[in-house]
VODO-720957 format. One record per residue (C-alpha): x, y, z; residue number from 0. Coordinates in steps of 0.001 Angstrom, whole numbers. Example, Ala and Ser with C-alpha at 12.3 -4.5 7.8 and 13.67 -1.06 7.14 Angstrom:
BEGIN
12300  -4500  7800  0
13670  -1060  7140  1
END
This chain:
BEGIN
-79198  61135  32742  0
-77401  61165  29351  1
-73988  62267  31154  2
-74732  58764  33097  3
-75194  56369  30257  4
-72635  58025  28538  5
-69893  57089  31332  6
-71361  53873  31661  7
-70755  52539  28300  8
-67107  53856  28441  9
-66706  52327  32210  10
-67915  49272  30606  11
-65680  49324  27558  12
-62633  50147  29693  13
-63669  46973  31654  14
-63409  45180  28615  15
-60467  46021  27153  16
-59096  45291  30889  17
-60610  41708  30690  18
-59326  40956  27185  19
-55680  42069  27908  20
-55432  39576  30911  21
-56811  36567  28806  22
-54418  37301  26222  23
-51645  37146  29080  24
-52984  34421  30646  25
-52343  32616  27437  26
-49306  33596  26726  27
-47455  32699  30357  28
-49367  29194  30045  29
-46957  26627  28879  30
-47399  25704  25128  31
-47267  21727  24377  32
-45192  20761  21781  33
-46051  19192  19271  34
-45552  14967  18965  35
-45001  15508  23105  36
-47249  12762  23386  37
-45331  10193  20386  38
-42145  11366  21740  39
-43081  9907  25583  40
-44550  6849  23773  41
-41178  6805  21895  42
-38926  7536  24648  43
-41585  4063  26920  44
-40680  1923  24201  45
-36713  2996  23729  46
-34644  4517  20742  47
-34922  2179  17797  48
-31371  844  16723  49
-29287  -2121  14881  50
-27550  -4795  17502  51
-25123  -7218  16366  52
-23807  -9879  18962  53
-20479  -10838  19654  54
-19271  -13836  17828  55
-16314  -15762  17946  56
-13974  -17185  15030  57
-11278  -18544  13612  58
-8836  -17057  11076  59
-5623  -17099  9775  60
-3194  -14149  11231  61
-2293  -12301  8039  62
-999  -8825  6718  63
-2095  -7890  3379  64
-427  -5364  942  65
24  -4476  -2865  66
2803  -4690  -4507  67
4991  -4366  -8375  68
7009  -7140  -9697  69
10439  -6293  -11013  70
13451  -7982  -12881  71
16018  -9473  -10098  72
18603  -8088  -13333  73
17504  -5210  -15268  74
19147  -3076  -17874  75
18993  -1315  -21000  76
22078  -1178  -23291  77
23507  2205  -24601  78
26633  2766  -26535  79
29964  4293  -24960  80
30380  6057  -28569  81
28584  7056  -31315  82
28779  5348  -34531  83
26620  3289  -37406  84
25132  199  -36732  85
27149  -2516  -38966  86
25284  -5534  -37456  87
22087  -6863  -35217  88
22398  -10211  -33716  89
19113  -11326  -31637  90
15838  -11353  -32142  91
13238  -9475  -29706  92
11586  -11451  -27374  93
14842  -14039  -27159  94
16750  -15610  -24368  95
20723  -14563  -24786  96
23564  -15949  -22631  97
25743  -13370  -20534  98
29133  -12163  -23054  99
26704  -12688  -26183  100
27028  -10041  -28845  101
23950  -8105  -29269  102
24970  -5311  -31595  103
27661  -4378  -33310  104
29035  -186  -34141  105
31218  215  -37383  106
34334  -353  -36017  107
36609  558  -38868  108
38867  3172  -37441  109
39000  1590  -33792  110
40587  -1404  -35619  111
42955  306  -37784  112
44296  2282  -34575  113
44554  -749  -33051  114
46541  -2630  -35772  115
48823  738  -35559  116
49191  599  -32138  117
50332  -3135  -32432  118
52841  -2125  -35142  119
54203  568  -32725  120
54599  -2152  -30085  121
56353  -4650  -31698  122
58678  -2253  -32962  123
59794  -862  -29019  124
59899  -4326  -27976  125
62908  -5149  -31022  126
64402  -2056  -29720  127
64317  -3089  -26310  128
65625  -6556  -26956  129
68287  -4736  -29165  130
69258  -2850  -26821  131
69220  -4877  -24162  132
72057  -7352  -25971  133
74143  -3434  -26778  134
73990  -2717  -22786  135
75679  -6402  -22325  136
78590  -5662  -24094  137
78785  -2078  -23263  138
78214  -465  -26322  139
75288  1947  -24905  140
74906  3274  -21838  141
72319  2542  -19080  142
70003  5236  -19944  143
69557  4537  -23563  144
68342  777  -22290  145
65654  3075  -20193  146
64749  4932  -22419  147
63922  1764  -24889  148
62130  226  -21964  149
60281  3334  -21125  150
58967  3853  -24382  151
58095  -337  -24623  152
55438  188  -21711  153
54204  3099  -23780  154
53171  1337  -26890  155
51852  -1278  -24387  156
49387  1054  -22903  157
48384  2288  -26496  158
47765  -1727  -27447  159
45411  -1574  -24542  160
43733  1364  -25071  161
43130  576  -28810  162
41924  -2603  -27913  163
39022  -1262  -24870  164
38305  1560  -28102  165
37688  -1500  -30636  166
35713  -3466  -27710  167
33538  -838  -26869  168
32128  -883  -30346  169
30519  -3941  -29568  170
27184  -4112  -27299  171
27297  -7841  -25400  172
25002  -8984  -22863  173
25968  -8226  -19403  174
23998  -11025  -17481  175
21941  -13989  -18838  176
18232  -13048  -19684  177
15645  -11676  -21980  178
15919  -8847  -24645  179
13215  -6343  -25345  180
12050  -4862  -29004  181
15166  -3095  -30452  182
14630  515  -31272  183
17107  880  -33934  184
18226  -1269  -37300  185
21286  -1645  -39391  186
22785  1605  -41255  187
21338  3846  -38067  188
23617  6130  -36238  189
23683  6397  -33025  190
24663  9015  -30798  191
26761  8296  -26837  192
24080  6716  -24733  193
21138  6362  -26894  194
18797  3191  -26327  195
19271  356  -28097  196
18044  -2778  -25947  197
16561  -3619  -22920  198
17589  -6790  -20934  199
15624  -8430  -18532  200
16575  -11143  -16033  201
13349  -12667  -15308  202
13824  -16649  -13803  203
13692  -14420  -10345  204
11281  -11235  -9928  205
11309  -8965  -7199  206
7989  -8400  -5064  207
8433  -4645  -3689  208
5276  -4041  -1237  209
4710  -2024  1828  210
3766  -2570  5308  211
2077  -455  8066  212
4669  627  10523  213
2906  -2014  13138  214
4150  -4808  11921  215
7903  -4732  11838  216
8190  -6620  14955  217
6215  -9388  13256  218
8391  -9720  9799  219
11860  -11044  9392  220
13753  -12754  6604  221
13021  -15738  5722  222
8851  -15403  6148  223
6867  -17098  3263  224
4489  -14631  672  225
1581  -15587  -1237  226
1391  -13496  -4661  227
-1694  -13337  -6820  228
-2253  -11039  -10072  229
-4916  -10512  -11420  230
-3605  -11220  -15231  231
-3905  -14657  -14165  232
-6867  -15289  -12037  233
-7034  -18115  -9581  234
-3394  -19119  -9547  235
-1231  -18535  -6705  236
2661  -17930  -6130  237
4983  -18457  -3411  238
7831  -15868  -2524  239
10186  -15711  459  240
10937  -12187  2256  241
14195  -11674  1282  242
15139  -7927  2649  243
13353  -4660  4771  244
13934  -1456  4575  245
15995  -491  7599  246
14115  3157  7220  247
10445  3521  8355  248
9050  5752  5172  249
8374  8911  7495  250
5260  10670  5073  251
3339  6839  4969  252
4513  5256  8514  253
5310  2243  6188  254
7839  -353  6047  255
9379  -1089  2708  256
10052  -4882  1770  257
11236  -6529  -1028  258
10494  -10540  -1518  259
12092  -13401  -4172  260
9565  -15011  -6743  261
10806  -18155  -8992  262
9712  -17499  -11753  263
11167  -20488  -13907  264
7926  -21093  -15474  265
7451  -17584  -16816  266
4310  -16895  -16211  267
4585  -13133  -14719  268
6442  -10401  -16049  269
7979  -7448  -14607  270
6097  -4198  -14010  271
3067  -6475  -13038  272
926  -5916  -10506  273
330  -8262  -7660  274
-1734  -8666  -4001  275
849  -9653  -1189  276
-243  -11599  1846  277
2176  -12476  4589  278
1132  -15221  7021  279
1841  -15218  10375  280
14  -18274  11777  281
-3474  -19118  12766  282
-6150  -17392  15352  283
-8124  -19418  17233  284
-11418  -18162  19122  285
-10956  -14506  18138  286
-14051  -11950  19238  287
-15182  -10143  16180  288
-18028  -7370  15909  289
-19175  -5323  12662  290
-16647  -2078  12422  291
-19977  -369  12539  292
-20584  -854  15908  293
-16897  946  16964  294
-17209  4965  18001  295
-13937  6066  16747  296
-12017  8269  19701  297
-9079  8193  21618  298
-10446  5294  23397  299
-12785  3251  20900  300
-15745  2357  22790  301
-19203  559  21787  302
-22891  751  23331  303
-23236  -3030  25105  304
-27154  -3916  25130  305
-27342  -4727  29207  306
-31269  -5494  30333  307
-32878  -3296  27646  308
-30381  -501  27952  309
-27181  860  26088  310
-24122  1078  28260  311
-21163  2547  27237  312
-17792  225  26905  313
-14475  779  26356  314
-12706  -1851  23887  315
-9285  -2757  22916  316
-8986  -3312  19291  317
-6972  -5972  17302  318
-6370  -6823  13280  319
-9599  -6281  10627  320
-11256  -8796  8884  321
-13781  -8448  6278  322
-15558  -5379  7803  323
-15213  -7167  11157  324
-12926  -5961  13863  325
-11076  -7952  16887  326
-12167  -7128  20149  327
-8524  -7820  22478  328
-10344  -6389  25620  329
-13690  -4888  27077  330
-16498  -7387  25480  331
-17063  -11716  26164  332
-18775  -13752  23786  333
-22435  -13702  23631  334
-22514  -9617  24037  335
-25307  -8207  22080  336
-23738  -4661  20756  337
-25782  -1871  18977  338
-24338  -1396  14865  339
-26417  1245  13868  340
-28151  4422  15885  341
-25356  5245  18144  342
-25824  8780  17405  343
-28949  8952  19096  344
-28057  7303  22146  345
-26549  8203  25751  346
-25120  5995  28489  347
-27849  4210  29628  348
-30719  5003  27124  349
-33635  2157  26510  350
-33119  704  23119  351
-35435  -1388  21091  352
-33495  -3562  18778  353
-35206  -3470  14849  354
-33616  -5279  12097  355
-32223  -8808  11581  356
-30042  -8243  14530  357
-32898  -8047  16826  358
-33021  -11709  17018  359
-29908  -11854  18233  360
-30928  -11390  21770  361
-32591  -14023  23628  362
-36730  -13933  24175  363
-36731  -12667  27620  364
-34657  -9958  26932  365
-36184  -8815  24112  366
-39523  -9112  25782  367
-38347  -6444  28367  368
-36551  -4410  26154  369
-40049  -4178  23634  370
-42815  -3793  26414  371
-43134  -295  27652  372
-43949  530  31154  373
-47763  1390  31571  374
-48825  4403  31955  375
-50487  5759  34709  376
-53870  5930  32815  377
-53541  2392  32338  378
-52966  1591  35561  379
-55972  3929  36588  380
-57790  1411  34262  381
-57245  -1595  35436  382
END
C-alpha cells in the first residue's frame, strides 16, 4: 500500500513539472506587446508631427554678393639705388606731393665731384676734337689721329652721363602724384641699397579686389556698376564700376577674381580697408521662395509637399539664396504648403500633422482632415 502512495506522489509530481514546463512555453512563443504599441497607433491615426511653411512669392533685386580689400590704383615704397647718409628730408608724413618732387636727399658729395671731373674730361676731348678737326683740313695729321680724338670725345660723353644718373640717383623723387606714409628714417642716418624709406600711395582711385563663385561669369562683364560699403563708416554707400576679370577660374576656390574702380576724391576710405561688394544684375519679379530648411540636400534636391494630409516627395530646381530663403526655378506653384522641420521622420506618403506657426498656413478644411484621426473600430462598435 505504501509502494502505491509512494509512486503516486512522484506520478503526480512528474505531472507537475510536465504542466509547468508547457505554461512556461506557452508564454514564451506568445507574442510580447511592446510597449507604447497602443500611443504609437494613436500616433501613427493622427500623423507624424512636423513644421510646414507655404510657398510664397516675392520680389527682389537679382544680386551677387562678395567681400572684398581696397587697394591704391598707384602704390610704392621708395628705396635707395645706393647707400649713403641722409643730407636732407623734404615732406611731411601724411602730405600730398606732386610726381618729380624731391622727397629725400643721400650725401651726394663724391657723385658730384666725379661728375664735375667727368665734365672737365669732356670739354677737354671736345677742344681736341675741334683742334684736330681744323689740323686734318690742312693736312697736317692724318685721318686716324682725327678718330682717335673723336673716339675718345664720345668717351668722356658717356662718363658725363654716367656721372650725372650716379649724382641723380642720390636723390629719392616721387614717381607718381599721391600720398606719403610716416618716414622711417631722419637726417644723419645711413642707409644701406634698398632699405625703406617712404611709402607712396595714390589714393583719388582705389582698387576693389573681390571674388565671385565660378557661376556667375556669364553674368559679369566690364562696365557693370558695384555698390561698396565698409564698415569703418556705417551707413554710407559707394559706387564702383567693374573694371577687369581674371581670365583664370582660381582652380582650389572655383572663383572668379575681379577687380573694380572706386573714386575716391573725397577721401574717405583708405587702402587695405575692408569692404562688402554687391553687383546688381536687375530686378526679380514673382520669384517662389521657401525656408532652406525645407530643402533635402542630394543629387536632386527634393522637399516633402503637404498633398490632402500627406507628405509627398518632390523634386525641385533651385535658383539664387536670399535671406535663408531659397528660389524654387521648377517642381513647386504658389500656394504649396511644404514641411520645414521633421523630414527625418517621414516617408513618401506619410500622414503629417502640421504643429507650429506654420500650421496655419494651410487652409481649415485641410487642416481639419489632416488633424482628425480615423476612428477606430471600437468606436465604431460604439456608436
Amino acid at each position: 500500500m505504501k509502494k502505491n502512495s509512494r509512486f503516486g506522489i512522484v506520478a503526480l509530481a512528474i505531472a507537475g513539472v510536465v504542466a509547468l514546463g508547457f505554461y512556461a512555453y506557452s508564454a514564451n512563443r506568445a507574442p510580447v506587446k511592446p510597449v507604447g504599441e497602443s500611443a504609437a497607433a494613436a500616433g501613427s491615426s493622427v500623423g507624424i508631427a512636423v513644421e510646414v511653411a507655404r510657398v510664397k512669392v516675392s520680389d527682389f533685386a537679382d544680386e551677387a554678393a562678395a567681400v572684398g580689400n581696397l587697394s591704391s590704383r598707384e602704390s610704392v615704397v621708395m628705396r635707395p639705388e645706393t647707400a649713403g647718409r641722409v643730407a636732407a628730408i623734404n615732406f611731411r608724413d601724411g602730405t600730398i606731393v606732386s610726381k618729380g618732387t624731391l622727397l629725400v636727399s643721400l650725401d651726394a658729395a663724391i657723385q658730384a665731384a666725379e661728375l664735375q671731373q667727368a665734365r672737365a674730361s669732356l670739354a677737354l676731348a671736345q677742344s681736341n676734337q675741334q683742334r684736330n678737326q681744323e689740323l686734318r683740313d690742312k693736312n697736317f695729321i692724318s685721318p686716324q689721329a682725327l678718330d682717335n680724338s673723336a673716339a675718345a670725345l664720345k668717351v668722356q660723353a658717356a662718363a658725363v652721363q654716367l656721372a650725372e644718373a650716379k649724382h641723380a640717383k642720390m636723390q629719392i623723387r616721387a614717381p607718381f602724384t599721391g600720398m606719403v606714409g610716416l618716414r622711417n628714417v631722419s637726417v644723419g642716418d645711413y642707409v644701406k641699397e634698398g632699405q625703406d624709406l617712404i611709402n607712396i600711395e595714390d589714393i583719388g582711385t582705389l582698387r576693389v579686389d573681390f571674388k565671385l563663385p565660378e557661376s556667375y561669369l556669364g553674368r559679369i562683364s566690364k562696365g557693370q556698376a558695384v555698390e561698396v560699403t565698409s564698415d569703418a563708416l556705417p551707413g554710407e554707400q559707394f559706387t564702383a564700376v567693374l573694371d577687369a576679370v581674371d581670365p583664370m577660374v582660381d582652380q582650389a576656390g572655383r572663383a572668379i577674381s575681379s577687380r573694380a574702380r572706386l573714386d575716391n576724391a573725397a577721401g574717405k576710405l583708405r587702402p587695405g580697408l575692408f569692404v562688402r561688394v554687391r553687383l546688381l544684375f536687375g530686378q526679380r519679379q514673382q520669384v517662389l521662395m521657401v525656408p532652406e530648411q525645407a530643402i533635402i540636400p542630394g543629387p536632386q534636391p527634393t522637399v516633402f509637399k503637404v498633398t490632402d494630409g500627406k507628405a509627398v516627395l518632390a523634386k525641385v530646381r533651385l535658383g539664387v539664396r536670399r535671406s535663408a530663403q531659397v528660389e524654387i526655378e521648377q517642381g513647386l506653384a504658389e500656394g504649396d504648403v511644404v514641411v520645414t522641420a521633421g523630414q527625418m521622420k517621414l516617408r513618401d506618403g506619410s500622414a503629417i500633422r502640421p504643429i507650429g506657426d506654420g500650421a496655419e498656413t494651410l487652409a481649415p478644411a485641410a487642416k481639419s482632415a489632416v488633424k482628425q484621426p480615423a476612428a477606430t473600430d471600437a468606436t465604431a462598435a460604439v456608436k
